[in-house]
C-alpha positions as CSV (number, residue, x, y, z in Angstrom):
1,X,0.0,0.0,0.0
2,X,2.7,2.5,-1.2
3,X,1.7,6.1,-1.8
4,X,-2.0,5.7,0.4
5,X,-2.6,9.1,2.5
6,X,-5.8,9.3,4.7
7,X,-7.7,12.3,4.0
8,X,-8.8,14.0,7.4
9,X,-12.7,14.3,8.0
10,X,-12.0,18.6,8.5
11,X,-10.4,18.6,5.1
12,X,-13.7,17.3,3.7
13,X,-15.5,19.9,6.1
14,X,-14.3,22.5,4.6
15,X,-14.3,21.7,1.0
16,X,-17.9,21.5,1.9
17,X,-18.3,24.9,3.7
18,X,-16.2,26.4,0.9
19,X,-18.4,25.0,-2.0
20,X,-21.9,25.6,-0.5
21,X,-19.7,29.2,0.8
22,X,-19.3,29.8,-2.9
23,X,-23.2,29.1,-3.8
24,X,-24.9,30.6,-1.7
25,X,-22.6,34.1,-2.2
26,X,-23.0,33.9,-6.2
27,X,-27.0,33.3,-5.9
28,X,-27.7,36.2,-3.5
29,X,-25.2,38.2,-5.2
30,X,-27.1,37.4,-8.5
31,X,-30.0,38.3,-6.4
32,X,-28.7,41.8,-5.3
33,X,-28.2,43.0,-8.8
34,X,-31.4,41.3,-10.2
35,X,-33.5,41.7,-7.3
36,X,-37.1,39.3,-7.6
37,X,-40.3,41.4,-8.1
38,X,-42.5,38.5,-6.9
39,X,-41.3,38.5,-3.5
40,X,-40.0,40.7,-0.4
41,X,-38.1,40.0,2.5
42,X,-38.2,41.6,5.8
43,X,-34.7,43.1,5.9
44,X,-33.6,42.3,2.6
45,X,-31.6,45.6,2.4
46,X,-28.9,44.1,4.7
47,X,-28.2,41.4,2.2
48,X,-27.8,38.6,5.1
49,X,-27.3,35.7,2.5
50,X,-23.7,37.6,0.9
51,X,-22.8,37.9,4.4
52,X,-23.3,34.1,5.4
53,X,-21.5,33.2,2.0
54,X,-18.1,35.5,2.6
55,X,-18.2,33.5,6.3
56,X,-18.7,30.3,5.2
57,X,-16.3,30.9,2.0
58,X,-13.9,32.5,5.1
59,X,-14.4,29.0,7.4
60,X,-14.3,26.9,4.6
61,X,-10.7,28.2,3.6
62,X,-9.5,27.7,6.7
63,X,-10.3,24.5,7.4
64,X,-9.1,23.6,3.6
65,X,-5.5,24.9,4.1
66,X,-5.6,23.6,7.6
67,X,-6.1,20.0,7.2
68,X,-5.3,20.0,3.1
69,X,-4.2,16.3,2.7
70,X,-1.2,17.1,0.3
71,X,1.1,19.6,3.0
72,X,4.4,18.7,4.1
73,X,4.5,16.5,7.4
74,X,6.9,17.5,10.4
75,X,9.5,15.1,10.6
């Protein structure tokens, strides 16, 4: 089993956060510029959804680099 490397559960985390990060920022971005006629929020001005995605996207990078699978091991 030469050249087998576990990938740690937090590495996987954050790929996550960083993927569903990057969704949910580009849709209510979309949604900010393009804004739905059929529908209104309460508080829709403060744009909560870009916030969420720049914090997961911000989490999710963290974790990524953290635990990335392919980093140099201390000796």
């Amino acid at each position: 089993m030469v050249g087998r490397h576990k990938i740690s559960i937090w590495f996987i985390i954050g790929s996550l956060l960083l993927t569903y990060g990057i969704i949910i920022f580009g849709a209510n971005v979309y949604d900010w510029f393009s804004p739905s006629q059929t529908h209104s929020i309460v508080l829709g001005e403060l744009h909560f959804g870009v916030w969420w995605g720049m914090l997961l996207i911000v989490i999710g990078l963290i974790y990524f680099i953290a635990f990335r699978p392919w980093k140099k091991q201390a000796a």
